[in-house]
N, C-alpha and C positions, 0 to 999 in steps of 0.2 A: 504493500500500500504506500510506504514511503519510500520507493523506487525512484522517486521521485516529487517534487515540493505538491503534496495534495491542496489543492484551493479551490477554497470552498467560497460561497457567494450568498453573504448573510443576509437573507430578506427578511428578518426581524419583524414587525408588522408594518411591511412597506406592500400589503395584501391591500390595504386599507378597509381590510372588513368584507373583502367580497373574493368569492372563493375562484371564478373566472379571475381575475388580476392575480390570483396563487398560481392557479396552474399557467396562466402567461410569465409567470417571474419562470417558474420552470423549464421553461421552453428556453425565455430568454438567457437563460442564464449556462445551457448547454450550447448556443448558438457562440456564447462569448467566449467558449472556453471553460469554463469552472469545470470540476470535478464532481461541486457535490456542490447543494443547495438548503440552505440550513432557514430555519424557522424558531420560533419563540414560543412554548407551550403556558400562556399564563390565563391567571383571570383577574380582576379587580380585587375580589375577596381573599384569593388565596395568596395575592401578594404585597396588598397595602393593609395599613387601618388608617381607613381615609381621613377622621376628624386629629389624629395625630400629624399624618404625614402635610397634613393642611398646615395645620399650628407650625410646624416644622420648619416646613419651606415658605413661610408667608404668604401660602395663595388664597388669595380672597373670595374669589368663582370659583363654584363646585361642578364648573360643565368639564374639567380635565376628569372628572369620573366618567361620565357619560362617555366621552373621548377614549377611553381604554377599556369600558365594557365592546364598544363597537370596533375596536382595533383587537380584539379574544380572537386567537384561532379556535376556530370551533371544531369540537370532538367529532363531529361526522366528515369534516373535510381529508381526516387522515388518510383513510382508503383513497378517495380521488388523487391525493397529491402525492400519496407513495405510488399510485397507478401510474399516472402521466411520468412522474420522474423515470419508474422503470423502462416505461414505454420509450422514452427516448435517451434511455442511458445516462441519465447523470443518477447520483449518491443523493437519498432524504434523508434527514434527520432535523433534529431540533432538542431546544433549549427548555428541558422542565424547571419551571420555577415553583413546583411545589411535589409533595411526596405522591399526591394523584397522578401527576403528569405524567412520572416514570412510570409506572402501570398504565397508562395511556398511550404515551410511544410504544411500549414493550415490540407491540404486534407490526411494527411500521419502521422502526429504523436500524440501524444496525452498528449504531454506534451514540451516543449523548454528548452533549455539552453543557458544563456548567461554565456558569456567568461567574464575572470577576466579582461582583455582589455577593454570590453565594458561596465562597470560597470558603467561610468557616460556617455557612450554614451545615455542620456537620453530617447531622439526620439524613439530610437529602444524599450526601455524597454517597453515606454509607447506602442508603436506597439503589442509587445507581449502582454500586460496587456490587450490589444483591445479584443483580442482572447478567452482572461476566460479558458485559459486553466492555467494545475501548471504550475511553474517555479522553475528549478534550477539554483540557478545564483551563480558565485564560484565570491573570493574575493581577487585572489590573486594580491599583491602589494598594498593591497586598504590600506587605517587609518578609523579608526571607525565611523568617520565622513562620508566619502562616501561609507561608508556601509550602513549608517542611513539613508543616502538620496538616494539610491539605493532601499532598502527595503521602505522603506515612498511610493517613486512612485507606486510599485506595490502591496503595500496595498489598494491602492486609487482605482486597480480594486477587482471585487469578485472573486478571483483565488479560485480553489482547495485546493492549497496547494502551499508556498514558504517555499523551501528548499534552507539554506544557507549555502555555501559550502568551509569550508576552505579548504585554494592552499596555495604554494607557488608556484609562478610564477619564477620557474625556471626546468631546464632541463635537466639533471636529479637535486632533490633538494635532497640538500644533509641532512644526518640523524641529523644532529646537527641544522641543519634550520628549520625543521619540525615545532617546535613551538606548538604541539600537547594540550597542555594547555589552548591555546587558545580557542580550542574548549568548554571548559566551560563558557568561557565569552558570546562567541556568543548563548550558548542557555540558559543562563540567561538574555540575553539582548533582545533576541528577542521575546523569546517564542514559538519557531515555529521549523520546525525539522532541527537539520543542518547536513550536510554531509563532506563528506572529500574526495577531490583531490586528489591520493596521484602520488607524481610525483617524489616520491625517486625508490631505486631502491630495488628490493624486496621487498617481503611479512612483512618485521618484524614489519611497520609502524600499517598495516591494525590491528591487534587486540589491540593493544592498544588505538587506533580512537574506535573502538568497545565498549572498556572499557570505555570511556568518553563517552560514549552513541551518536554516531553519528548513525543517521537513514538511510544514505546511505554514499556509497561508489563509487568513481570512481577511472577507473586506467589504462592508456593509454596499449593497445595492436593491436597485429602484428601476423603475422604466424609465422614470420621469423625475430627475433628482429638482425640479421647478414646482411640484410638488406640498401641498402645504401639509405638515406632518412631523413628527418628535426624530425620524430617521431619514427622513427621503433628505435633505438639506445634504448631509452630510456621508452620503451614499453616493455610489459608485453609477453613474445609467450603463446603459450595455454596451456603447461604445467605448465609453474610459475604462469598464473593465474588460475588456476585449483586451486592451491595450495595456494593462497592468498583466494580463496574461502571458500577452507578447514577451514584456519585460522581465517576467519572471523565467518565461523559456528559453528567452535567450543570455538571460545570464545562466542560465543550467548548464545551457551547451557551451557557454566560454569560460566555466568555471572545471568541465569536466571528471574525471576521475580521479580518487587521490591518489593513486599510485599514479609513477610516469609511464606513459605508452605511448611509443612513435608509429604514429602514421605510417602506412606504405611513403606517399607522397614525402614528408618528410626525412623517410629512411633513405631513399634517393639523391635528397640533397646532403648527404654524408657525403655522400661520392664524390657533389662537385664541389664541397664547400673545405672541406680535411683536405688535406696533403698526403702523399705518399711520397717515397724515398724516391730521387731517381739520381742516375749518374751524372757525374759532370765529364768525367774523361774516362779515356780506353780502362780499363783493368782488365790486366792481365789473368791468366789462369793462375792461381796459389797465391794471387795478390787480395792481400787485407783491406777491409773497408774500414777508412777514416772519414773525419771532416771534410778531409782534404780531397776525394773523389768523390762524394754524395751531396746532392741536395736536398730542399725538402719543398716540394710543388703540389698545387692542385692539378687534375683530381688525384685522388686516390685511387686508383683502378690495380691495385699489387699488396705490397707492403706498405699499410700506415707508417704516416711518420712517428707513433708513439711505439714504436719497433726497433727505435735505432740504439737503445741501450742492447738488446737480445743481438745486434749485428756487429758492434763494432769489434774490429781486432777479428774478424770470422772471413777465412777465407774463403775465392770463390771458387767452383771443382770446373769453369772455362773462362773460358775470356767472353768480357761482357761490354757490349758497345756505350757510347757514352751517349747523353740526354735520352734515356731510357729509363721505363718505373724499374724498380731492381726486384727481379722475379727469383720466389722461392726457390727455385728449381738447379738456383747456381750454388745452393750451397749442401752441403752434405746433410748436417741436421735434421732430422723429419719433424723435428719440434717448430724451425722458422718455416711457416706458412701464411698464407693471407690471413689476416680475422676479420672478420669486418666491424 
């Protein structure tokens, strides 16, 4: 699965409530490239207490209830959106924000995410960890410490795979917050594949996350990021993440393999670009090779020049014309031969 950087295309509730615009993000989101298309499993009740979260944040209008009762993905959408996903090949899944949700995906995805939110919400982790299915769990706002005890808990099950996913939990985050460094820490620390949230805006973030070797990638999208809405502003439409795809692919393919492997096409230019030994004047048969009759030219097409310690003082068993590559064949030894 992490064969390569999985990216996913987080439609969060950028559905706006209507279950035709779900299955359009799906389509869209195969057309652009993504991997997999990710969703938000919540409900008002099961994830606010609205006359707190009011006092809290100092909102005055209680029509942002109303606002996220109608932005709920609804329980009967599941079947159609894991259908169409299959049906055209991209990965479903989604975000339970509460211990129901997980028993609600169960039947529909094949892997969870948890929010940088619920990162110590314990219960749920362990709920998902119930499951045995992967987990991506992002860490934005977290300290190291409840990163530790986040990943501890769902080691404790036998998952597939946890993926650890740096965020910055803001909206849009901006390029100087990024923090992209980070990402080293966490896959030294943990061992295991980590990803990146990215929730700035544009594609510039994405190849350099690539470069620090993240194994996936997520990044909120929209049809329409003109859109009035808590996500769409700060979402991806399917053009920019087309092209945030682009950017991730091709720093894959510039980044390559960690070990070194040369190209045929490259092994080639050894030939013309090395030197090989060749003579500067006659030598005789039983005459020694120095300084003094070899040089060292391109191409190499005989003996490299990184040969001439195995040569010198080695006499030849004929006579050998000058400005010529100096061929194995003149000297007794079976050990001097070409290498390449």
């Amino acid at each position: 699965m992490f064969d390569k950087v999985f990216i996913i295309a987080e439609a969060s509730s950028n559905h706006n409530g209507n279950l035709e615009t779900a299955l359009e993000l799906v389509r869209s989101a195969k057309k652009s490239g993504a991997d997999a298309i990710k969703f938000q499993d919540y409900t008002l009740g099961s994830l606010f207490s609205p006359p707190h979260y009011e006092r809290t944040m100092k909102i005055k209008n209680s029509k942002w209830q109303a606002d996220i009762k109608r932005l709920e993905f609804r329980p009967d959408w599941h079947p159609a959106v894991s259908h169409e996903a299959q049906k055209h090949g991209i990965v479903y899944f989604s975000t339970p924000f509460s211990i129901e949700a997980v028993d609600r995906l169960d039947p529909f995805v094949p892997f969870y995410k948890i929010s940088s939110g619920d990162i110590t919400f314990f219960p749920l982790l362990e709920k998902v960890g119930e499951k045995g299915k992967g987990v991506f769990i992002s860490t934005g706002a977290s300290r190291i410490d409840e990163i530790d005890r986040a990943v501890s808990i769902l080691q404790g099950f036998n998952l597939p795979f946890i993926c650890v996913m740096h965020c910055i939990m803001l909206y849009p985050a901006p390029s100087r917050l990024l923090n992209l460094n980070f990402i080293d820490r966490l896959k030294e620390r943990y061992g295991m594949p980590v990803g990146f949230s990215d929730h700035s805006l544009g594609p510039e973030a994405a190849p350099i996350a690539v470069a620090k070797g993240v194994r996936a990638m997520e990044k909120h999208f929209t049809l329409d990021n003109r859109q009035e809405g808590a996500d769409h502003n700060s979402s991806a439409d399917p053009g920019e993440f087309a092209e945030l795809v682009r950017r991730v692919r091709s720093a894959e393919s510039m980044l390559g393999p960690t070990e070194r492997r040369l190209p045929a096409r490259e092994k080639e230019e050894r030939v013309y670009a090395r030197r090989g030994i060749y003579t500067t004047v006659p030598i005789e048969q039983g005459e020694e090779i120095t300084y003094k009759n070899v040089t060292f030219l391109r191409p190499n097409i005989s003996i490299g020049a990184e040969r001439i310690g195995d040569l010198l003082n080695k006499p030849v068993n004929r006579a050998v014309e000058p400005h010529v590559p100096l061929d194995p064949t003149v000297f007794d030894e079976k050990e001097i031969e070409k290498k390449p």
